[in-house]
C-alpha positions in Angstrom: 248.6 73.2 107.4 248.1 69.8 105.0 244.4 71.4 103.6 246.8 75.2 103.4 249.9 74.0 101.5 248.2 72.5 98.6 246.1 75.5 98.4 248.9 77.5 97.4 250.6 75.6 94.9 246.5 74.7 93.2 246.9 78.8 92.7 250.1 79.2 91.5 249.7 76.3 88.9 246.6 78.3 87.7 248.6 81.5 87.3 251.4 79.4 85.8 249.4 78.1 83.1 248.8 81.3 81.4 252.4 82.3 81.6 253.9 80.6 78.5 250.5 82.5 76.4 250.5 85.8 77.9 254.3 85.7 76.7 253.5 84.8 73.1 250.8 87.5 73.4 253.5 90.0 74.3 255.6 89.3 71.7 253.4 89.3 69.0 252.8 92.3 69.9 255.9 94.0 70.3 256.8 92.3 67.3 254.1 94.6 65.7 255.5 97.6 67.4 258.9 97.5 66.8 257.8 96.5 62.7 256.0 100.5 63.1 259.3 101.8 64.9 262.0 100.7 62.1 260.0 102.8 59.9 260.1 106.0 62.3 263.5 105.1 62.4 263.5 104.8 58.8 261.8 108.1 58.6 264.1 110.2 61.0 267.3 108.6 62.3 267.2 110.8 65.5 264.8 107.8 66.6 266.1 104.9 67.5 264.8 101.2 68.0 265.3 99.3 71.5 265.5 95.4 70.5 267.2 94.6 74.0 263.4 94.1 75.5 263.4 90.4 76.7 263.0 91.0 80.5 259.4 92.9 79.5 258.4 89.8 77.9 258.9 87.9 81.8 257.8 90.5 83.7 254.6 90.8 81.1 254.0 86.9 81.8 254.5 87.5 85.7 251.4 89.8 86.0 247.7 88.5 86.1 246.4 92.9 85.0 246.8 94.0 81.4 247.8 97.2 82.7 250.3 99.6 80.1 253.9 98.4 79.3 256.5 101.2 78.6 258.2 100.3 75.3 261.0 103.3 75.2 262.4 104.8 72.3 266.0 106.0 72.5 266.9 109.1 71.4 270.2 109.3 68.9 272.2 111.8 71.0 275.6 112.0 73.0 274.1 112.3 76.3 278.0 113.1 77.9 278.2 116.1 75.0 274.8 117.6 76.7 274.2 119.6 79.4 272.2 119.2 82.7 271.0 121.8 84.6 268.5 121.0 87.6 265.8 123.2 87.7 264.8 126.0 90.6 264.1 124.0 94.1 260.7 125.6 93.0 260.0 123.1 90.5 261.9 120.2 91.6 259.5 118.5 94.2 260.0 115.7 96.1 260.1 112.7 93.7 263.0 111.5 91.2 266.0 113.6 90.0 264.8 116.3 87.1 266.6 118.0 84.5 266.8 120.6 81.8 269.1 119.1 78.8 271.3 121.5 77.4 273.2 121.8 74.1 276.5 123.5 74.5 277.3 126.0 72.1 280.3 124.7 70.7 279.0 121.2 71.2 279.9 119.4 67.8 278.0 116.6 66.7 274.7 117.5 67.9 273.5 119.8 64.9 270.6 117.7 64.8 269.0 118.5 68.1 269.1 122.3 67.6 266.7 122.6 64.9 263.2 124.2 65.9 261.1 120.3 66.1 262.9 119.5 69.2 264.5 122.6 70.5 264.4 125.6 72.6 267.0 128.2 71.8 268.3 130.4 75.4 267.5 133.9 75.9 270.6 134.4 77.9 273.2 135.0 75.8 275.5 134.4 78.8 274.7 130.9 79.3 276.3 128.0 78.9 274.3 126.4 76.7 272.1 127.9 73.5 269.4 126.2 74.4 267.6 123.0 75.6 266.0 120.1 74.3 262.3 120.1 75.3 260.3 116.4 75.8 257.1 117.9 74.5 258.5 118.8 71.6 260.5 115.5 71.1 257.0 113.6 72.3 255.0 115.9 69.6 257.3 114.9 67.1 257.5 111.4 67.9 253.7 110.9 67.1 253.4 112.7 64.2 255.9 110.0 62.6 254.2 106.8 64.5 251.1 107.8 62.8 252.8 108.2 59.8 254.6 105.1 60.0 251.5 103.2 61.2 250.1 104.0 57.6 253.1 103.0 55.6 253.4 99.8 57.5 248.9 98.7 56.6 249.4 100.6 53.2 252.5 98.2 52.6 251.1 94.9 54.2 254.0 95.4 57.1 251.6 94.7 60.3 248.8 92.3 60.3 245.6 93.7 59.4 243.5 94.8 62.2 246.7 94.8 65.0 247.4 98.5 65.2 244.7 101.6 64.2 246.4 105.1 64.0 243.2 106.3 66.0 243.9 104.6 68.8 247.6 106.3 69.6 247.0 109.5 71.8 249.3 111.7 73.3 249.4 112.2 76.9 251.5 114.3 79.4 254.5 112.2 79.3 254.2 109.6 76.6 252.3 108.1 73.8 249.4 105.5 74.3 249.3 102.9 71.4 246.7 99.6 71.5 248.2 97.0 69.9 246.3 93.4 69.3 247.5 90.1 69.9 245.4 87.4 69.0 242.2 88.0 71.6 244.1 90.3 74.2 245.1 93.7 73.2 248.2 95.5 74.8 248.3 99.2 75.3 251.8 100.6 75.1 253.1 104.0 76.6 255.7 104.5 73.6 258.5 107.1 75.9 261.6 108.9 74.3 264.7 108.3 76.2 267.9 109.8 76.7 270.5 107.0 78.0 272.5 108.9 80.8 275.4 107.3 83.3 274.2 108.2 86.5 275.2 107.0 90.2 273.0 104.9 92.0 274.5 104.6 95.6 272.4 102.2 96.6 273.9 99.6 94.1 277.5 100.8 94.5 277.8 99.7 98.2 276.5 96.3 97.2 276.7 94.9 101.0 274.0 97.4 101.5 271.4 95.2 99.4 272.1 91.5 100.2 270.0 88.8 98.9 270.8 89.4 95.3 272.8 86.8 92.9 276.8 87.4 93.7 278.1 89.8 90.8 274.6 90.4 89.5 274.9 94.3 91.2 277.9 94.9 89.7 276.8 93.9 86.3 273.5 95.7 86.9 275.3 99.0 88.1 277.2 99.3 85.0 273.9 100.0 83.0 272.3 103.3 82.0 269.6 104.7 83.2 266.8 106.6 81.5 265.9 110.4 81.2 262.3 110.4 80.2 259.9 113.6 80.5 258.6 114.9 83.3 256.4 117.1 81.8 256.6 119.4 78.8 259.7 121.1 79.8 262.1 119.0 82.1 263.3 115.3 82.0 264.1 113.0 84.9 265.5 110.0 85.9 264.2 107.0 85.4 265.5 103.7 87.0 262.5 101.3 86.0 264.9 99.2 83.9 267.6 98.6 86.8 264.6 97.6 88.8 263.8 95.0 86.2 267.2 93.8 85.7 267.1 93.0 89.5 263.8 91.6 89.6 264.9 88.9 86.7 268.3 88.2 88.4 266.2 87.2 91.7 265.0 84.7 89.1 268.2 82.6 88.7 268.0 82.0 92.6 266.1 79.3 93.8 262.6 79.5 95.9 259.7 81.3 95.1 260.9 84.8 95.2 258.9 85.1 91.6 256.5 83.0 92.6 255.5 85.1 95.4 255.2 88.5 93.3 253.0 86.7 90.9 250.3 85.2 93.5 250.4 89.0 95.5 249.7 90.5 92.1 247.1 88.1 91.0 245.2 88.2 94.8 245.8 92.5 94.0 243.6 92.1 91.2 241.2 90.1 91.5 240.5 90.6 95.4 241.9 93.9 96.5 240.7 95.4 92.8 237.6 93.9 92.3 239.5 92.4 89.1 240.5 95.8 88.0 237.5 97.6 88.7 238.5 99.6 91.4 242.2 101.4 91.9 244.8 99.7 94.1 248.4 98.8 94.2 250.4 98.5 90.9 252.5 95.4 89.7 255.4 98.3 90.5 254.5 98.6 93.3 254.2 94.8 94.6 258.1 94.4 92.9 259.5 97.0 95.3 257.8 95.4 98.0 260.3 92.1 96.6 263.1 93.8 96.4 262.8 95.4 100.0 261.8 91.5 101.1 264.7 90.0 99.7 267.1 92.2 101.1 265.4 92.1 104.6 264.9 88.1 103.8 268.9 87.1 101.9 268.5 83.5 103.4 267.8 80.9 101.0 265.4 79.2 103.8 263.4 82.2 103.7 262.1 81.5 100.3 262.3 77.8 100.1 258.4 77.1 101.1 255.8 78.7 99.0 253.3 80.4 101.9 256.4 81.7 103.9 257.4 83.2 100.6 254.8 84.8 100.4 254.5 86.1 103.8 257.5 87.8 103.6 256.2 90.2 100.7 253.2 90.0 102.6 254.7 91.6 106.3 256.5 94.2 104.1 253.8 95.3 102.0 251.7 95.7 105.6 254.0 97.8 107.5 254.5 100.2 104.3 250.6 100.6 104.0 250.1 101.4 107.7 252.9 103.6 107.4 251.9 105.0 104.1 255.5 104.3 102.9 256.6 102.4 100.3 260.4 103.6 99.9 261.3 103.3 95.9 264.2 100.4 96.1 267.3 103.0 94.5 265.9 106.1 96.0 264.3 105.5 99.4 263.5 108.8 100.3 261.4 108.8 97.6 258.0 107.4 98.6 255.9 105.3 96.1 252.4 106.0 98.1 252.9 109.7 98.5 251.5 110.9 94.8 248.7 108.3 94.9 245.3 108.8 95.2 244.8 105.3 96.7 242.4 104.6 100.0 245.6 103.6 101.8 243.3 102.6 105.4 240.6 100.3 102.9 243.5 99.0 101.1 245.3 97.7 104.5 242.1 96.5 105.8 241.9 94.2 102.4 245.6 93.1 102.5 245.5 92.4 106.3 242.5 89.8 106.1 244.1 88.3 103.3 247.0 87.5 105.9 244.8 86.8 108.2 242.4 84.3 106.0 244.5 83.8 102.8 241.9 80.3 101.9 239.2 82.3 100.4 241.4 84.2 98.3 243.5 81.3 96.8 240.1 79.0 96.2 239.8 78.2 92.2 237.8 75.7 92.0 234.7 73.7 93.5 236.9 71.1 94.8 238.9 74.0 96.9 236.2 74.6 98.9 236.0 73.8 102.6 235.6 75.6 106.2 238.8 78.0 106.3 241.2 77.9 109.4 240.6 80.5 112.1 242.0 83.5 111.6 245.8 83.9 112.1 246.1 87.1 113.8 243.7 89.2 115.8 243.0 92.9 115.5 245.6 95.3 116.7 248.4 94.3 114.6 248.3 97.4 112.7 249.9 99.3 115.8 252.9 97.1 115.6 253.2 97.9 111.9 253.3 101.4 112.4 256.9 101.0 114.5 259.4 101.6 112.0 257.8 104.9 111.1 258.5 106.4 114.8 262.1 104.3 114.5 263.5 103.2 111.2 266.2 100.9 113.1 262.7 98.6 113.1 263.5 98.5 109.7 265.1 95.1 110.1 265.2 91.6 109.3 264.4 90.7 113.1 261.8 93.0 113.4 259.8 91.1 110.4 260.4 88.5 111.7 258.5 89.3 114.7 255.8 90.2 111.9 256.1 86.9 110.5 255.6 84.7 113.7 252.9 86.4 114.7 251.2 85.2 111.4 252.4 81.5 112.3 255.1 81.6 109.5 258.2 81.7 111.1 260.0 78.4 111.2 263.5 79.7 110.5 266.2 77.5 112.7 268.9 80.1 112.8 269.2 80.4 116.8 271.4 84.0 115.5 268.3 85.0 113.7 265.6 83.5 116.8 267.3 85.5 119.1 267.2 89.0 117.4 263.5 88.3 117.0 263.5 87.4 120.2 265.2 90.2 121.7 263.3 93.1 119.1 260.0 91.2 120.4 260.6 92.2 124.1 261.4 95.8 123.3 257.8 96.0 121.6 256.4 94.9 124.3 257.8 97.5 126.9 256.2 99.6 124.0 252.7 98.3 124.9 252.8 96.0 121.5 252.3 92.7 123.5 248.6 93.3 123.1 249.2 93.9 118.8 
């Protein structure tokens, strides 16, 4: 344990000390986007610019990939005047809440959405509404004015020569893929049209349900709106990816390494389990809803107050949702975050589970790290215990990780409460036949 601890904190210093300048990176950049979306704005008022982006900048800093950053683009509409109709059960599917949007026909104030850019006028003269406004037409439209605003902006000195190229903006399904450069590193931005929508989000409304957060930060948090963005060229759906953030940053304000953690998962993701972003593998999304799930299953502040047991507890989680293949999203959990990927869910729990096993050669940086690592920490057959909670969800549990976690040597938690529900979940895996796990 002496030769393990420092080991940690040697890797989280490293990852640290490119925090403060992956930060400036970001905002330079955004900087230079946001220069290109005043003058779309300029260009057609319909399009709005979002300068309420700090928690991007941290959660840019937290991540060791350069994968895409979403920077949205609200759209200037009265999302109570419009209408939402949910399509056929046909065309729903089983992931996040879609819509058509509607504009009534006596709806005042929205003569600007109706015109033939953005909008679909209804056959049925019966209907409700006269017609819907369609995301590939808004996304169509959107691109025609950042290219045009990308040339205004070079022609008129606006953005730093060399930071932004028209050419390299395409249109995909459901946004807009912009490079932008920052000094050496170049950011690529998914630029998405928004409609800001109140929408319920029972998860956060029974806040006992989701202990472990800062008291009053659910509330605040709850009170937000969420996002319609498109789901493909015809319907919209919701999108809760800025709730998630405001949660992750208000884990922040807590103390322990609840942040910490996240970064050295996501850095050992992509470098080790990637093959430094070579090969696919689990998202930086991904890893924070595997935190959010830990930190409700883990609300003690002794849970987090030592830098391997933080990291442990992301680390149980994340194992029994890959040999489950299910990753419940944090506001919807019957949606599952594994089910539309193409990842090899079996190679990728074989990679994470002899990290846990043998974290050293993972965390070693430098010559001076290196040394004989400790045996492994867990045998084979563990993965049969991880598989519980998909025959029972009441496995689901704090006590049940924590099982998890002593069986990786990482449970030094003094609550007797707590020792005796791990105690007594332990016993009923074993009349299960998991003694041998």
């Amino acid at each position: 344990m002496v030769v393990q601890v420092p080991l940690w904190h040697h890797y989280l210093q490293a990852i640290r000390s490119r925090e403060a300048s992956r930060a400036q990176d970001y905002q330079r950049a955004e900087n230079v986007l946001l220069t290109v979306l005043e003058r779309v704005h300029a260009q057609d008022p319909r399009f709005l610019v979002d300068y309420s982006r700090d928690l991007e900048a941290l959660q840019f800093a937290l991540r060791s990939s350069d994968s895409p950053v979403d920077m949205e683009v609200p759209l200037r509409v009265d999302a109570e005047a419009l209408l939402s109709e949910e399509p056929g059960s046909g065309e729903m599917g089983d992931g996040p809440v879609t819509c058509r949007l509607g504009v009534p026909r006596e709806g005042a104030g929205l003569e600007q959405w109706v015109t033939d850019d953005v909008f679909t006028a209804s056959l049925n003269s019966s209907a409700k509404c006269c017609g819907h406004i369609v995301p590939g037409k808004v996304l169509h439209v959107l691109k025609d004015l950042l290219v045009a605003a990308i040339v205004h902006c070079k022609h008129h000195g606006l953005i730093t020569p060399g930071s932004l190229k028209a050419d390299s903006l395409w249109e995909e399904a459901l946004h807009l893929s912009l490079l932008v450069s920052s000094g050496w590193r170049t950011i690529r931005f998914n630029v998405v049209p928004v409609v800001r929508w109140k929408h319920r989000v029972p998860v956060l409304e029974g806040a006992q349900r989701a202990p472990g957060f800062p008291e009053g930060s659910l509330k605040r948090i709850i009170s937000q709106e969420v996002a319609l963005v498109p789901a493909n060229a015809q319907l919209w759906r919701v999108s809760m990816d800025y709730l998630l953030t405001r949660l992750l940053s208000s884990l922040g304000s807590l103390p322990g390494h609840r942040l910490d953690s996240l970064s050295i998962l996501d850095r050992v993701n992509h470098e080790s389990w990637c093959d430094s972003g070579q090969s696919p593998g689990l998202t930086f999304d991904h890893l924070k809803a595997v935190l959010l799930w830990a930190s409700v299953l883990f609300p003690a502040p002794e849970d987090w107050a030592e830098l391997q047991g933080a990291v442990y507890r992301l680390l149980v989680v994340l194992l029994c949702c890959l040999a489950t293949r299910n990753l419940p999203h944090f506001l919807h959990p019957e949606h599952n975050l594994l089910q539309d990927t193409s990842l090899d869910l079996n190679a990728l729990y074989q990679r994470v589970e002899h990290f846990a096993s043998q974290p050293e050669a993972s965390l070693r940086i430098h010559v001076t790290h290196l040394g004989r690592s400790p045996p492994p920490r867990i045998g084979h057959g563990v993965k049969a215990l991880l598989q519980l909670p998909a025959s029972d969800p009441t496995y689901w549990a704090t006590a049940y990780f924590d099982v998890l976690l002593d069986k990786f040597q990482v449970f030094h938690i003094q609550d007797k409460d707590r020792i005796s529900a791990m105690q007594s979940i332990f016993r009923k895996t074993k009349t299960l036949g998991g003694e041998d796990s």
